[in-house]
C-alpha positions, 0 to 999 in steps of 0.5 A, a space after each residue: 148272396 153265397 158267391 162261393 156256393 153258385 153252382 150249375 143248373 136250370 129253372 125257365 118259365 115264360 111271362 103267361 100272356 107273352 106267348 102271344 108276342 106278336 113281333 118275335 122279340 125275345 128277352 130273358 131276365 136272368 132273375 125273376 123280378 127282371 123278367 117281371 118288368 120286361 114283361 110289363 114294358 114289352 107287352 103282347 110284343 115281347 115273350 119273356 123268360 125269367 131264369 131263376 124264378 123259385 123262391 123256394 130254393 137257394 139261388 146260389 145252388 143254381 145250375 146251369 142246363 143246356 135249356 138255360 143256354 139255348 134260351 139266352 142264345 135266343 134271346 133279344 135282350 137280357 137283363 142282368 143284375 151284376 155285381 158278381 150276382 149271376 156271374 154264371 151269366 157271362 160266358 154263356 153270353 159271350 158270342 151271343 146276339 142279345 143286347 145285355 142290360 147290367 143293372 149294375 151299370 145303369 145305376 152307376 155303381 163300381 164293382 166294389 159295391 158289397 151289396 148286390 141286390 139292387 132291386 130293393 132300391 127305389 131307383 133300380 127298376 125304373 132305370 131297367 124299365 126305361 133302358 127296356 122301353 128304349 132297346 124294345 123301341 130300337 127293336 120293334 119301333 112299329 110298337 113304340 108308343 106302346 112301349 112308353 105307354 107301358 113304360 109310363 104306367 109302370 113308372 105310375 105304378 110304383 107311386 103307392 111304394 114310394 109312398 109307404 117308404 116315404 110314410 115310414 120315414 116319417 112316423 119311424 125314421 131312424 128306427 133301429 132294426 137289424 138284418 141277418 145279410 143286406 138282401 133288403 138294406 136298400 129299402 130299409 135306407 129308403 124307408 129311413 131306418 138304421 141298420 145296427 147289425 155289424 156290416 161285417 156281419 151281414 157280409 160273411 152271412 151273405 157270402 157262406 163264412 162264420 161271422 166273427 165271435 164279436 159281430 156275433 155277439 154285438 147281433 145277440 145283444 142287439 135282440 137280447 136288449 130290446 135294442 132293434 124293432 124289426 130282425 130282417 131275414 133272409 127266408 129263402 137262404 137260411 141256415 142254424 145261425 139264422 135259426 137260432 137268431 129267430 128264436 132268440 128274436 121269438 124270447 126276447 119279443 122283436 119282431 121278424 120279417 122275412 125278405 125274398 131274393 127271388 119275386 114269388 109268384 104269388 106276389 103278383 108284379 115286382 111293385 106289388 112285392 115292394 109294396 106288399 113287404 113295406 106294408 109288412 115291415 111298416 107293420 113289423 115297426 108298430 108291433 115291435 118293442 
């Protein structure tokens, strides 16, 4: 997450079946992966909106439209990931009548966290999806027992992810990989790994600075001595830097797996795309040196 780059500008699209909400609740997930859950948790009940959803653009040039405002305007419930990730978000909130669910604050975690993307971690979803079910219920209590029963068998379908992670920390656990920014590091601690990439390394990447000459080395050897499985990237913010690390990567015979900020679209529901990049990384670690 370049924090320095967010700029102003606009990408809506509507959960398909949601148009058929019955109830006239509305709620928006500020990113794609968020609306997927509220979908799944409001059913025909709640029409859902997801703001950034292309996972082929840079999430950090995102820019704001008057459609970006009237949507949350209108919106019931909003959920945002916090930790400075779509700050974009706050004044456009202020003043408006949605309830605001901040992951950040369902998990508990201090503004001083370095690593935003809460959505890798095992424990993220199952808190919104429960915080969703509960402010729907408020909401709609008519729909109430559906929406626990949406929200049990989300909570069911998540069960095969947990597994593939549990799976690797037990054929692979403390296997060295390394990153290019901390996009996936918390499904890599999940899955038991070490990260050996110098987390100063992974913070001037993540926010769009020059990585210090010595991080930059310590990365090129990791890769150049065979000291790592698996490099993790970032495919949806790259740059020459992380070119030029994919080709040393290709040379020296380590293994690569590319990690998405945004769900995409192909990737059917959120646990889909969990279990679809465990199984790739589980792969990644058999394959690699």
């Amino acid at each position: 997450m370049r924090l320095r780059r967010w700029g102003w500008g606009f990408a809506l699209a509507f959960a398909g079946h949601m148009a058929l909400a019955q109830t006239g609740l509305r709620a928006v997930g500020l990113e794609s992966q968020y609306a997927d859950v509220l979908a799944q948790i409001g059913g025909p009940y709640v029409r859902v909106a997801a703001i950034q959803s292309n996972p082929d653009t840079d999430p950090h040039e995102f820019e704001v439209t008057p459609g970006v405002a009237a949507a949350l305007r209108g919106a019931d419930l909003v959920v945002e990931n916090g930790l400075g990730y779509d700050a974009w978000a706050k004044r456009l909130l202020s003043g408006t009548r949605a309830q605001v669910l901040s992951v950040q604050a369902l998990l508990h975690l201090p503004d001083s966290t370095p690593n935003p993307h809460l959505w890798y971690g095992p424990a993220a979803m199952p808190a919104v999806a429960a915080a969703a079910a509960a402010a729907f219920a408020a909401r709609d209590p008519a729909h109430q027992a559906q929406y626990a029963a949406n929200l049990a068998t989300f909570n069911a379908a998540l069960a095969p992810w947990n597994q593939e992670l549990a799976r690797i920390k037990s054929q692979y656990g403390q296997a060295p990989v390394a990153v290019t920014e901390p996009v996936a590091d918390a499904l890599l601690a999940a899955a038991g790994l070490r990260i050996m990439t110098p987390f100063s390394y992974e913070l001037a990447v993540m926010n769009g600075t020059d990585p210090a000459p010595q991080d930059v080395a310590a990365q090129q050897a990791l890769l150049r001595g065979h000291k790592v499985r698996v490099l993790v990237y970032n495919a949806q913010v790259t740059d020459p830097q992380t070119a030029a690390l994919l080709a040393l990567a290709k040379r020296h015979g380590v293994r690569v797996l590319p990690v998405y900020e945004l769900m995409p679209a192909s990737a059917g529901h959120y646990q889909d795309w969990m279990l679809h990049t465990t199984r790739a990384l589980a792969q990644a670690l058999a394959a690699g040196p």
